[in-house]
N, C-alpha and C positions, 0 to 999 in steps of 0.2 A: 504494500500500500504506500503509494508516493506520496511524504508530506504535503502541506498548504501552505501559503506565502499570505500570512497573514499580517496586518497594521491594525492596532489597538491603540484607539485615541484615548486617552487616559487624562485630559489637559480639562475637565470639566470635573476632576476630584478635588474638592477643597481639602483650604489647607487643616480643617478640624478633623479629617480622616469620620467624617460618621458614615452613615448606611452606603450613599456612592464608593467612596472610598473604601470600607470594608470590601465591597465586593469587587471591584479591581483589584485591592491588592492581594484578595484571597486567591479570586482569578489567576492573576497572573503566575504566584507563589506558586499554585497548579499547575501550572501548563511548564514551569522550569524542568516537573520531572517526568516530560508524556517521550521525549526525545527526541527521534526525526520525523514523528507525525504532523511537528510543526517547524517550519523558517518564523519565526517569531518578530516583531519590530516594535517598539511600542515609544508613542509619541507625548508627550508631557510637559507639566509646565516646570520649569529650570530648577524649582526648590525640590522637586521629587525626582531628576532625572540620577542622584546619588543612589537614592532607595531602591529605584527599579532596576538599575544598577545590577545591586546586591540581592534582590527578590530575582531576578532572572538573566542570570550570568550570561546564557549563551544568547539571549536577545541582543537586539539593535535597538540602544535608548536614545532616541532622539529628543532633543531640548527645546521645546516652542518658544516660539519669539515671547520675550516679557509684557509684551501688551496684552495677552490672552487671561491672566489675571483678574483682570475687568469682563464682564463678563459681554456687554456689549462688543469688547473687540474679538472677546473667543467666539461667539458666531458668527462673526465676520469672518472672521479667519478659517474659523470649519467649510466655510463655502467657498474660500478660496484660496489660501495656504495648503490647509488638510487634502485636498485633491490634488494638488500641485505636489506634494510629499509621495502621495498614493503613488502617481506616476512614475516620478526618480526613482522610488524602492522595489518598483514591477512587482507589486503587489497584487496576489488574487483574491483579496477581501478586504474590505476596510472594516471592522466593529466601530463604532460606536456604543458606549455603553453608557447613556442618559439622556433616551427621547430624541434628541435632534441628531441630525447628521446632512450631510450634504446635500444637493439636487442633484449634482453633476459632479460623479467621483470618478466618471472612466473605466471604474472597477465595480462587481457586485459589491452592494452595500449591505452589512446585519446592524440591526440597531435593538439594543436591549430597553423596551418599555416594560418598566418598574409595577404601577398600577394602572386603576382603570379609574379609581376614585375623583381624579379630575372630572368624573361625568357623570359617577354616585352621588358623589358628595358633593357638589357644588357649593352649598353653603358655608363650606368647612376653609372657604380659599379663599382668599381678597380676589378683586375679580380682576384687577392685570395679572395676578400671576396665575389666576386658574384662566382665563385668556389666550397665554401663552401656549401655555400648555397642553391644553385641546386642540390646538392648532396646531403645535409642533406633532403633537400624537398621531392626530391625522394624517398629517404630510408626511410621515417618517411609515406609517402602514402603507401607503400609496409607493411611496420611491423607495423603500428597501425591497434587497430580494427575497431575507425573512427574516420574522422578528424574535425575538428571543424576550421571554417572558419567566419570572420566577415562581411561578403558581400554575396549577390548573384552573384556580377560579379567577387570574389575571385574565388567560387565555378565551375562558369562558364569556368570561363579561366585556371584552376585547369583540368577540364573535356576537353576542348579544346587543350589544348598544352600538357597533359599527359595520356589522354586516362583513366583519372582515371573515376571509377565507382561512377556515382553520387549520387546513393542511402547509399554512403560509407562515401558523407560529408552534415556534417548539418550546416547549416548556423544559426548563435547567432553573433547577432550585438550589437555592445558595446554600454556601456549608458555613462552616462555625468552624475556627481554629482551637484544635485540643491544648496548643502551649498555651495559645493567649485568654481562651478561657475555660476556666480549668476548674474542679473544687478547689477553693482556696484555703489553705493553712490557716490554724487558729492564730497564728502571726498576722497574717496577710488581714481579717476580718478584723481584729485589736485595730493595725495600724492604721486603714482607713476609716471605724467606728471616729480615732482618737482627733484624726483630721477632720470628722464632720460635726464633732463636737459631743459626739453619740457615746462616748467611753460604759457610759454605764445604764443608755438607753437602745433598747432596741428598737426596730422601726420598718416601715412599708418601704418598697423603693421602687419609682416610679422612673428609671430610663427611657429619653427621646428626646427630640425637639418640641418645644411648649406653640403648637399651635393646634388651631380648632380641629382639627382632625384627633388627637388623640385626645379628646374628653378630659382632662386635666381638671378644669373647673369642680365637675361631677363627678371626679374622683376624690378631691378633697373634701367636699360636700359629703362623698358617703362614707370616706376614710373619720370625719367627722363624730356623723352619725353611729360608727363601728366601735367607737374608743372610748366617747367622752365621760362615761361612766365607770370604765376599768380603772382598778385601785392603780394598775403602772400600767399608763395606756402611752403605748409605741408611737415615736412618731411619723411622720412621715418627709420621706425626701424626695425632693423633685430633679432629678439629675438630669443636665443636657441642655443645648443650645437654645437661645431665647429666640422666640417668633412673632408670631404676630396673633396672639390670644392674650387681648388687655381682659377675657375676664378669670384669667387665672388671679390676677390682684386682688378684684373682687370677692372672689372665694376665699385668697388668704385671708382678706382681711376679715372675713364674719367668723374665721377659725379666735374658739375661747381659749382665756389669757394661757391656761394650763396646759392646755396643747402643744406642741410643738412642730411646725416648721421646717423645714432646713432646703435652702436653693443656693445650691454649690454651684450651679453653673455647667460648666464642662469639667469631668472628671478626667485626672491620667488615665492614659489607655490601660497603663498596667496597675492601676485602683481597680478596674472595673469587677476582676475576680472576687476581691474581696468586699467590694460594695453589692454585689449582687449577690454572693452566695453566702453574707455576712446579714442578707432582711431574714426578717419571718417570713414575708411573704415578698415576691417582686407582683406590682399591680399593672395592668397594661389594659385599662380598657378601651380601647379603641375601636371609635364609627365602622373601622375597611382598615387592611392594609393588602400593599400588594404579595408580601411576603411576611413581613413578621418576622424580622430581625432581632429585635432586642427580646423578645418571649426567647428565642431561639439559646443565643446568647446567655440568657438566666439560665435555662434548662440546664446547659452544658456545665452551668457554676455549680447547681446544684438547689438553687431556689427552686420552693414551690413557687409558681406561677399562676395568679387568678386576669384572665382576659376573657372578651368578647367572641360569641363563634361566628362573627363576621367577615363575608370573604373567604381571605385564604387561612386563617387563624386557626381556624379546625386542623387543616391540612397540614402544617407547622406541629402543633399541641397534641394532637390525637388526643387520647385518652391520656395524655399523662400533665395535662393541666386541669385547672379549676374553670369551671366556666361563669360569666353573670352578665348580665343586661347592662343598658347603657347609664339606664340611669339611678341618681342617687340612691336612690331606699332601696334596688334591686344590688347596687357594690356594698352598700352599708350591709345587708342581709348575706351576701353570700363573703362580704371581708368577713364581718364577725364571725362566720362561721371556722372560716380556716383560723384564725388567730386561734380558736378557742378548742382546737381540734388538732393538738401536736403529734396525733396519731396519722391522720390524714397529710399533713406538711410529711412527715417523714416518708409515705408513699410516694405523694407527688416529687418528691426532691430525685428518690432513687430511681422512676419511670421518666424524672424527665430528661436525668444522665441517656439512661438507657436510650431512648428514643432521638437526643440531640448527636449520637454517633450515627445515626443513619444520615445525619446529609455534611455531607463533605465537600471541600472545596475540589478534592478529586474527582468525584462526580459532576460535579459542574461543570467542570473544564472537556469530562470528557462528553459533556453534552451539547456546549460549547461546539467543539472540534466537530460534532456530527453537524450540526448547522454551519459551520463554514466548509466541511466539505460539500453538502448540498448545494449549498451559494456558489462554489466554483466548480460544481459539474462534475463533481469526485464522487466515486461511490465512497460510501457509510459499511 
């Protein structure tokens, strides 16, 4: 079987490494050890071109121009840079892996659409960026030769709400790194507790970006209603990048004086073990997601996990999370239950190990590889 000549634009990962980022560099990590099934190139912005470097030795790391940083000039440059790169490398596929990608690449084009929820959830998005989006989504099912999607209910609802052709998306679902997250050592759980100020509390932990899509508001509202009565009621953390959900404030602020709190922001990557497998519970109730990264991610720590079975969340959790409704007196009802049920936490923690070793960043890659050889006319 003769490798594929592939180019992986990688210049749309920000620099806080969250969910894009996790899955490039899991990605790519993968594809270092598939061997001559792949000519590898991968294109990026200057501050990662060291990393990728070291993540896939025998690649060709190519360094984008410094204007791509902004992100107005990295679509500009996706549509005319990025094609003009395609060319010089005699590449027989370009990825794109986040929605957009070129009109006119010269080469089959694959581009990895994340979710569908730009067209679910519409409410959940300020309306330039959910705008964008449906736009880009569109235009990228039209002019790619196929798409790559991390769910079957991405794909599903991909087929449902756009009519697209299903034989046209493959479904490759993302993996979770066993170093990076790992069950963490009673060390590991101590010194990030000691960092969030938690030493001698314990508490919910709530991983993601804080916007109207992952229910945050309605989380604290039922994390609320779950605690405020416990003689040592747990508090709760909101870890992860700030967005554009001004009523997470509002929620904090009706939380009573005794309660507790805590928004760290962005955590170290290598905190995350022991902040996730250091909760009683990790909470993720979320409207949709396209994949369900961070439930993923807890499993693998060893958190019980309570989320919604919206979307692809089932498909991720199986049987070995907690499930609950979106809204507050249904998280209030089924938190209280796990906090108060240290029998059930120790099932869900050891189902959820069990089940976060079925998706790997090796599988990915090698589902990856079958849609690019599709795309360049290779048998699979």
């Amino acid at each position: 079987m003769s490798g594929v000549k592939v180019l992986v634009d990688a210049t749309s990962v920000p620099a806080d490494r969250g969910g894009v980022g996790r899955y490039v560099d899991g990605l790519l990590s993968a594809l270092a050890h598939v061997g001559d099934e792949i000519d590898l190139s991968v294109v990026c912005q200057r501050t990662d071109a060291e990393r990728y470097l070291g993540l896939v030795p025998e690649a060709e790391v190519i360094a984008a121009p410094s204007a791509v940083t902004h992100r107005p000039a990295r679509l500009a440059w996706e549509q005319t840079g990025l094609p003009m790169l395609a060319q010089q490398l005699g590449v027989e596929v370009l990825h794109s892996p986040f929605y957009t990608c070129p009109l006119r690449a010269g080469c089959p084009v694959t581009v990895t659409v994340h979710d569908a929820t730009f067209f679910t959830e519409r409410d959940h998005y300020d309306k330039a960026r959910g705008t964008f989006f449906r736009s880009a989504i569109k235009t990228s099912l039209r002019r790619a030769s196929r798409v790559v999607v991390p769910s079957k209910a991405t794909r599903d609802e991909l087929v449902r709400l756009l009519d697209v052709d299903e034989s046209h998306v493959d479904v490759a679902y993302h993996g979770v790194d066993p170093e990076a997250f790992h069950i963490p050592a009673p060390a590991e759980k101590a010194r990030v507790a000691a960092r969030l100020g938690l030493a001698e509390t314990p508490y919910v932990a709530f991983l993601g970006v804080m916007e109207p899509r992952k229910n945050v508001p309605n989380l604290v509202r039922g994390w609320v209603s779950a605690v405020r009565r416990m003689p040592a009621p747990p508090a709760l953390v909101l870890a992860g990048g700030s967005g554009h959900d001004d009523a997470i404030d509002d929620a904090v602020a009706e939380v009573p004086v005794h309660l507790k709190v805590v928004r760290p922001g962005y955590l170290r990557f290598a905190d995350l073990p022991g902040f996730l497998g250091g909760a009683l519970v990790a909470a993720y109730p979320s409207y949709g997601e396209g994949f369900g990264l961070p439930i993923l991610e807890a499993m693998a720590c060893g958190a019980p996990v309570l989320t919604t079975p919206r979307l692809s969340l089932p498909e991720v959790g199986g049987d070995a999370v907690a499930y609950t409704g979106e809204e507050p007196d249904a998280i209030a009802s089924d938190l209280a239950k796990l906090l108060g049920d240290e029998q059930q936490r120790s099932k869900l923690s050891i189902l959820g190990v069990e089940r976060a070793r079925d998706f790997t960043w090796q599988r990915s890659a090698s589902a990856h590889l079958a849609t690019w050889r599709k795309a360049a006319g290779k048998s699979v």
